[in-house]
C-alpha positions in Angstrom: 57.3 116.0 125.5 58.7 119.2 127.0 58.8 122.1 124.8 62.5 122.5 124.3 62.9 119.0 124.0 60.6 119.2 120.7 62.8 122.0 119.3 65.8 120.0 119.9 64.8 117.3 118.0 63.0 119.0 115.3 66.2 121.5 114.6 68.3 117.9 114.2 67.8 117.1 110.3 68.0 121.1 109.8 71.6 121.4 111.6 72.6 117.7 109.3 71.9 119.3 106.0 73.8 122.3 107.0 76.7 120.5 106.9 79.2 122.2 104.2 82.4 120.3 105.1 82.2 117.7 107.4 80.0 115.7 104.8 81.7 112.9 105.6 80.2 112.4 109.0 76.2 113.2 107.5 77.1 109.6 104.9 77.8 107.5 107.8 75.9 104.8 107.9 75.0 105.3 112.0 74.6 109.1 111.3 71.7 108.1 108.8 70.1 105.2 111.2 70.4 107.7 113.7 68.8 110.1 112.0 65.9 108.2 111.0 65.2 107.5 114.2 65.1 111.2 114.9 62.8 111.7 112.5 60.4 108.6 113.5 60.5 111.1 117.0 59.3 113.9 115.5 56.7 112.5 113.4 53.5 112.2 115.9 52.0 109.2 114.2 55.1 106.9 114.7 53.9 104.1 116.3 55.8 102.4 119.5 56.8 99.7 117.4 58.7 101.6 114.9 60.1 103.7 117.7 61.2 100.5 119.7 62.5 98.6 116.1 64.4 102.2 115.7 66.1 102.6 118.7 67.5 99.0 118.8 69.0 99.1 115.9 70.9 102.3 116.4 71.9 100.8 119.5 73.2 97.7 118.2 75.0 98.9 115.4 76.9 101.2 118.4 77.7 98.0 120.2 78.9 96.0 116.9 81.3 99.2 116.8 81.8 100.2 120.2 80.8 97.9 123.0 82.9 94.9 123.4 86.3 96.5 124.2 86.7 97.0 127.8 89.1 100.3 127.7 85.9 101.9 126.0 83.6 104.4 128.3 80.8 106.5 128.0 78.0 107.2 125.7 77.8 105.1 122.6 76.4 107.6 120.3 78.7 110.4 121.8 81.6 108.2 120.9 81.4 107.7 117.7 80.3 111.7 116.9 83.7 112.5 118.5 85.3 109.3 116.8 83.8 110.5 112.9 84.8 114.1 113.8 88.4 113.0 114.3 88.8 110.9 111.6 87.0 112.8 109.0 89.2 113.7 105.9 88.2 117.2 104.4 89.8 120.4 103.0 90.0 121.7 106.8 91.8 118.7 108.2 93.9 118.4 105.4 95.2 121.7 105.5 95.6 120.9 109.4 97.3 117.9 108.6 100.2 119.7 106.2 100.2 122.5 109.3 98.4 125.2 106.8 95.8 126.3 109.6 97.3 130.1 109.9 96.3 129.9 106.1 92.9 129.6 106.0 90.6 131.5 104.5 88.5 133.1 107.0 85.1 132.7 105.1 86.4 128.6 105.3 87.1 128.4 108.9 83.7 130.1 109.6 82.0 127.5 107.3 83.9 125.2 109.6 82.7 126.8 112.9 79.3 126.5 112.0 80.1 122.8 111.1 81.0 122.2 114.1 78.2 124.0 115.8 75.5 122.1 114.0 77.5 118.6 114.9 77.8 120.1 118.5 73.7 120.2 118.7 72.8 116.6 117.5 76.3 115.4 119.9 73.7 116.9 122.9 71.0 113.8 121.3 72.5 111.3 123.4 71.2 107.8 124.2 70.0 109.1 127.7 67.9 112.0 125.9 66.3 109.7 123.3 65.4 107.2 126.0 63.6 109.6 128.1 61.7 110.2 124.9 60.8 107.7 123.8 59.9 106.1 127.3 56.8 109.7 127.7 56.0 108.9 123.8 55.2 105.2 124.0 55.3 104.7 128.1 57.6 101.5 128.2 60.0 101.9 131.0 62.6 98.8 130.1 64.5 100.2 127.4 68.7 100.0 127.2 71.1 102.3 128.0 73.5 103.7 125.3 76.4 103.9 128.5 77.3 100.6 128.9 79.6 101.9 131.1 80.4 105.3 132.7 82.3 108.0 131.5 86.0 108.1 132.6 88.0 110.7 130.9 91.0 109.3 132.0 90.1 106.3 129.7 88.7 107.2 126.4 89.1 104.9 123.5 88.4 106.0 119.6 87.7 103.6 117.2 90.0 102.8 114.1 90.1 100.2 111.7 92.7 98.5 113.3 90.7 98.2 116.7 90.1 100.3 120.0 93.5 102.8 120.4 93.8 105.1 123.4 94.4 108.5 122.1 95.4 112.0 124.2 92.8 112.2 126.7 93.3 115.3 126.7 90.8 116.8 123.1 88.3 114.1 124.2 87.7 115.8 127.7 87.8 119.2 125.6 85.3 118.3 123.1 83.0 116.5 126.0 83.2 119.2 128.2 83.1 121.7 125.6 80.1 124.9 125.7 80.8 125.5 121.9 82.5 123.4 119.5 82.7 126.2 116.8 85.9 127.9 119.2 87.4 124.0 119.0 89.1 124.6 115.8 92.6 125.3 117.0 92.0 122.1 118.9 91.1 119.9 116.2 93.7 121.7 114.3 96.5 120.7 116.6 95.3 116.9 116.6 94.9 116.7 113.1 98.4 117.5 112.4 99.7 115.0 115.1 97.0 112.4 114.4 96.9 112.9 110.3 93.1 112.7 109.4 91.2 109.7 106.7 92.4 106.3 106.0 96.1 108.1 107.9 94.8 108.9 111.0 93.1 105.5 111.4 95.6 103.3 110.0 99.9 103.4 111.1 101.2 101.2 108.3 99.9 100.5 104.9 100.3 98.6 101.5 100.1 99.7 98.0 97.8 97.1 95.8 97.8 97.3 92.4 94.4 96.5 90.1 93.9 95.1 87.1 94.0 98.3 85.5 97.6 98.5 86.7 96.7 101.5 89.2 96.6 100.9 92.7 95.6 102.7 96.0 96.8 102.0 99.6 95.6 99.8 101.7 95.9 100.2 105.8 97.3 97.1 107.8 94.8 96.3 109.9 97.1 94.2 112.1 100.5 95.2 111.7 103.7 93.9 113.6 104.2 95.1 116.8 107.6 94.2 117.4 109.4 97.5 118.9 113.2 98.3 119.6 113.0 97.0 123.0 112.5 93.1 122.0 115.3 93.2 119.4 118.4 91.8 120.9 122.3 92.4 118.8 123.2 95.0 116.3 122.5 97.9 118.5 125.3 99.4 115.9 123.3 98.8 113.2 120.3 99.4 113.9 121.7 102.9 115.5 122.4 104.1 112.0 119.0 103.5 111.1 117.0 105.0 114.1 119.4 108.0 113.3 118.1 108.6 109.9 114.5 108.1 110.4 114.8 111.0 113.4 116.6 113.1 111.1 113.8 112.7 108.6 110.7 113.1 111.3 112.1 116.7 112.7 112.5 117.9 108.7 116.2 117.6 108.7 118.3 116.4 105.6 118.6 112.5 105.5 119.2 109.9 103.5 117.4 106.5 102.0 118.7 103.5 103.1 120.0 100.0 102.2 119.5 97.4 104.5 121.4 94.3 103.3 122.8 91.5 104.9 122.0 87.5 105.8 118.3 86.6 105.7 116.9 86.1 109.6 119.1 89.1 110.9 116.3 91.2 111.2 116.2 93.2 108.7 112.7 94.0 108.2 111.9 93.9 111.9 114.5 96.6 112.5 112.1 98.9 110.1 108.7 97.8 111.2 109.9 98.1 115.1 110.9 101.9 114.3 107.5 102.9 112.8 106.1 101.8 116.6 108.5 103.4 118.1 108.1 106.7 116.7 104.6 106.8 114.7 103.6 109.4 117.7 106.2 111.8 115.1 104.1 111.8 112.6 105.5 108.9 111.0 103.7 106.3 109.0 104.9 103.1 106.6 103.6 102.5 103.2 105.2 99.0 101.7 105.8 98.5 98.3 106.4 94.9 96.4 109.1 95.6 93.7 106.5 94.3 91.3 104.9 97.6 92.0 107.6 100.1 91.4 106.2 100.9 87.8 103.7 102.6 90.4 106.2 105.0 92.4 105.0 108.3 90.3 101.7 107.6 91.5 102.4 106.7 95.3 104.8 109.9 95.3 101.6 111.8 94.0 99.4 110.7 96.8 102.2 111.3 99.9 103.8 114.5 98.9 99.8 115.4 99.1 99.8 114.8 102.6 101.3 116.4 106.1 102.5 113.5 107.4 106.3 111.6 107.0 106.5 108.3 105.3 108.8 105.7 105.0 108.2 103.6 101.6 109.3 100.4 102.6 110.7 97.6 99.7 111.1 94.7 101.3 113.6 91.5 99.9 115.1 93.8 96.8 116.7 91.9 94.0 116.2 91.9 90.1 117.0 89.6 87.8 119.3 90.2 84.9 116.4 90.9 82.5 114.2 93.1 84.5 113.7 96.3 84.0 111.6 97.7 86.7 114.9 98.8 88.6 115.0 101.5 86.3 111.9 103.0 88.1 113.3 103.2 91.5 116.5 104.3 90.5 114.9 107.5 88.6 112.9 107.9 92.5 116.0 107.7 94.5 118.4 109.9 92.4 118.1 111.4 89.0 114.3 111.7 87.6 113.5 114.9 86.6 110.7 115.1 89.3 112.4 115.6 93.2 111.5 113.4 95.9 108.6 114.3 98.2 110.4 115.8 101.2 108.2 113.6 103.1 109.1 110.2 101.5 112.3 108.7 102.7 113.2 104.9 101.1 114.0 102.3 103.8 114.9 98.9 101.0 116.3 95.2 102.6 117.9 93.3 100.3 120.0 89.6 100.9 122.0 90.9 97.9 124.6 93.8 98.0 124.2 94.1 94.2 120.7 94.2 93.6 120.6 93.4 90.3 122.2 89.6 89.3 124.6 89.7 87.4 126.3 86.8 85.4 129.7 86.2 84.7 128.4 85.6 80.5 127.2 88.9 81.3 131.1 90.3 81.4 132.5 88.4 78.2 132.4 90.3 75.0 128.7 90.7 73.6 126.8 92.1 70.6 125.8 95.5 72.4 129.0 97.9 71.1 128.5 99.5 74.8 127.9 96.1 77.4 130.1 97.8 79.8 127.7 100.9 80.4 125.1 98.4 80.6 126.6 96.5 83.4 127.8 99.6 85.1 124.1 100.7 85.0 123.2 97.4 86.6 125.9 97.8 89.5 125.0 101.4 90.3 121.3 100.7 91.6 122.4 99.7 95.3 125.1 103.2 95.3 121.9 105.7 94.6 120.6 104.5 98.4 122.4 107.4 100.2 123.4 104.7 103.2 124.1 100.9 103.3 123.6 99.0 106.8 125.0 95.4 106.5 123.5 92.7 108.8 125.8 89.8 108.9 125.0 86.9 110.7 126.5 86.6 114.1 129.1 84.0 115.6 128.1 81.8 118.4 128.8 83.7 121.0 126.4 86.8 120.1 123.8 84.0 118.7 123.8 83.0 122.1 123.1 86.5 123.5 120.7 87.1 121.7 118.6 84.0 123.0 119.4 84.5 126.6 118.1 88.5 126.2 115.0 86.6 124.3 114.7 84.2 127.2 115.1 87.1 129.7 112.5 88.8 127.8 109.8 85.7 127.9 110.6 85.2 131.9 111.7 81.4 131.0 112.5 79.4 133.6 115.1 76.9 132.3 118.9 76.8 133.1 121.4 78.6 131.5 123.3 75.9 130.6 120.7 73.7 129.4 119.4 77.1 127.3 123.3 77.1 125.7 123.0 73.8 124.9 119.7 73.4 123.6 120.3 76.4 121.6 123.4 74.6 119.9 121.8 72.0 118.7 118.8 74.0 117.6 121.2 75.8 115.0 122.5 72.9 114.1 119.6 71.2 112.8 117.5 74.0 111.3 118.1 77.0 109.9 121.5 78.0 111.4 122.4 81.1 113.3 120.3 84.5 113.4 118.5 86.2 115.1 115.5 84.7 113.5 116.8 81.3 114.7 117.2 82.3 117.8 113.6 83.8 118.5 112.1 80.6 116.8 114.0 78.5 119.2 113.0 80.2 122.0 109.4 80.1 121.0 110.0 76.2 121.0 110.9 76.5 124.5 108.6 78.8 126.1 105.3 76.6 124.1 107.2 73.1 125.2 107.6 74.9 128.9 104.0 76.1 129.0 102.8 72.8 127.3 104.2 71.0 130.3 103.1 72.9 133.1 99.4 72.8 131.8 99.7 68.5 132.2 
């Protein structure tokens, strides 16, 4: 083993527990295989077997993370130092993420240099390094190669819990290429607070689960809809309003929350989940909320006004019953608590209801309470604290059948326009009536019926 090579290696588990705040990436499970097998390397007495039993299973737990997506190039252990650096959630990338870089402390950022200079010398260990080692240490010739396939910094893949994603090509050639990853930290800074870092750089769209203890923590959707503004066909008027609102809200502007009510299957809910695609390059991310959980709003408020990054806290099918009281919660949130709104939280609600809360017509007679009135009135007012109100209302035949010939233009179906009409017709007629919703499951039935028949 040449000289330098042996003061590579040996300097590895120095520059790891030198690590002050990128601890994250030292407790990673690979990061501590690896490292192992970096100290099997320096210890003279290793035997080949251990070497050989090492090395194999850093390698496969690469490929279990890495190697089966085809838009993935490049070395395996090089991959996923860049991938932990990225995602990593610390006081430095947080303070990125809120756009705070030009405020830190100087004694931090140089902590955070030297970080990144110590990650820098073990990111130089790759698999082709180790294999040269290990082939003079134990002299076996056929061992596997950590670059299944070869570098293309046009195509560089990160990993995130929701898959393989392409990101900007452009910081992964920087941090490859790079002489000294202590000067990268206006780089990272300028990802971080596009990208977000933790669980919201990995993860687009989450959920809010509640324990047993009745707290609760969010939850990233690993697969979430991917329905964008280009598939949805009618209510471009609508849906304008909407699309409006959440740009406001992404460049920092005043906006409003909003009230999406109207017929079920008018889409709704895909109108919100198709502008988080379309603009979650602006920084924008969903959280979704069950109104069973709204006794947790304080809390969720706490964690996102915490963070850099926009959110859209999205309540899907809102209604009450007469005796719940839950309401009360979200009502405080939207206008009227003593706390204020995060300036990053905007309220995106559908609701088949106009009135959110049911009311009864027993409800309006005379009652024991000497103030019923105010009590109704309370009721009523939930739905006027959303700043706007979008109605959805189901469309007449002639948009109905609009919307499944843009569908069908959409699926390249090959089926006459007449015949579409027609079978269309009756399909409304004997399920679920007209929407949107209709029409997509309709045309579904066609395309699988059409493909079902061509593959006889």
């Amino acid at each position: 083993m040449k000289e330098m090579d042996t003061y590579m290696l040996s300097s590895l588990p120095a520059s790891l527990a030198k690590i002050t705040i990128y601890t994250g990436v030292v407790k990673d499970e690979i990061v501590n295989k690896y490292s192992s097998l970096i100290r099997l390397l320096i210890d003279q007495s290793s035997k080949a077997e251990e070497l050989m039993d090492s090395y194999h299973q850093v390698l496969s737990m690469l490929i279990q993370r890495y190697g089966f997506n085809g838009e993935f190039s490049g070395d395996l252990w090089k991959n996923h130092l860049i991938n932990l650096i990225l995602a990593d959630e610390n006081v430095f990338s947080m303070a990125c993420e809120r756009g705070e870089y030009a405020d830190i402390p100087e004694g931090l950022l140089n902590i955070v240099k030297s970080d990144l200079l110590h990650l820098h010398s073990v990111f130089r260990l790759d698999g082709i390094f180790l294999r040269d080692i290990i082939k003079a240490r134990t002299e076996i010739n056929e061992l596997p190669n950590w670059e299944l396939r070869p570098y293309n910094e046009m195509g560089f893949s990160i990993l995130d819990d929701n898959g393989l994603r392409h990101v900007d090509s452009y910081i992964i050639r920087r941090l490859y290429s790079s002489e000294c990853w202590g000067q990268e930290t206006r780089l990272l800074n300028e990802y971080y607070y596009q990208q977000g870092c933790g669980i919201f750089n990995r993860f687009r769209a989450f959920r809010w689960v509640q324990t047993n203890d009745h707290e609760g923590f969010l939850e990233g959707v690993e697969k979430p809809d991917p329905i964008r503004l280009k598939d949805l066909i009618g209510y471009e008027r609508e849906r304008s309003l909407v699309i409006q609102n959440t740009l406001q809200f992404v460049k920092g502007l005043p906006c409003n929350n909003i009230l999406l009510y109207g017929d079920r299957g008018t889409g709704k809910s895909a109108s919100v989940k198709a502008i988080l695609n379309e603009y979650a390059s602006c920084r924008l991310r969903l959280v979704e909320v069950s109104k069973y959980h709204l006794n947790n709003l304080p809390k969720i408020m706490e964690v996102l006004q915490k963070r850099g990054l926009n959110f859209i806290l999205f309540i899907d099918d809102l209604s009450f019953e007469s005796d719940e009281t839950s309401y009360r919660e979200l009502k405080s949130v939207l206008e009227g608590g003593i706390e204020a709104k995060p300036r990053n939280v905007v309220i995106y609600a559908t609701s088949n209801r106009r009135h959110l809360i049911k009311e009864y017509f027993s409800e309006r007679s005379l009652s024991d309470e000497v103030s019923s009135q105010d009590t109704m009135q309370e009721k009523l007012s939930l739905s006027d604290r959303f700043g706007i109100t979008v109605t959805f209302s189901l469309p007449d035949k002639e948009t109905y059948l609009k919307i499944v010939e843009g569908l069908a233009r959409q699926r390249r179906l090959n089926i006459d326009p007449d015949e579409l009409k027609a079978e269309a017709v009756k399909w409304e007629m004997f399920y679920n009536g007209r929407s949107p919703r209709t029409a997509r499951q309709f045309i579904d039935h066609m395309e699988g019926k059409l493909k079902f028949c061509r593959a006889r």
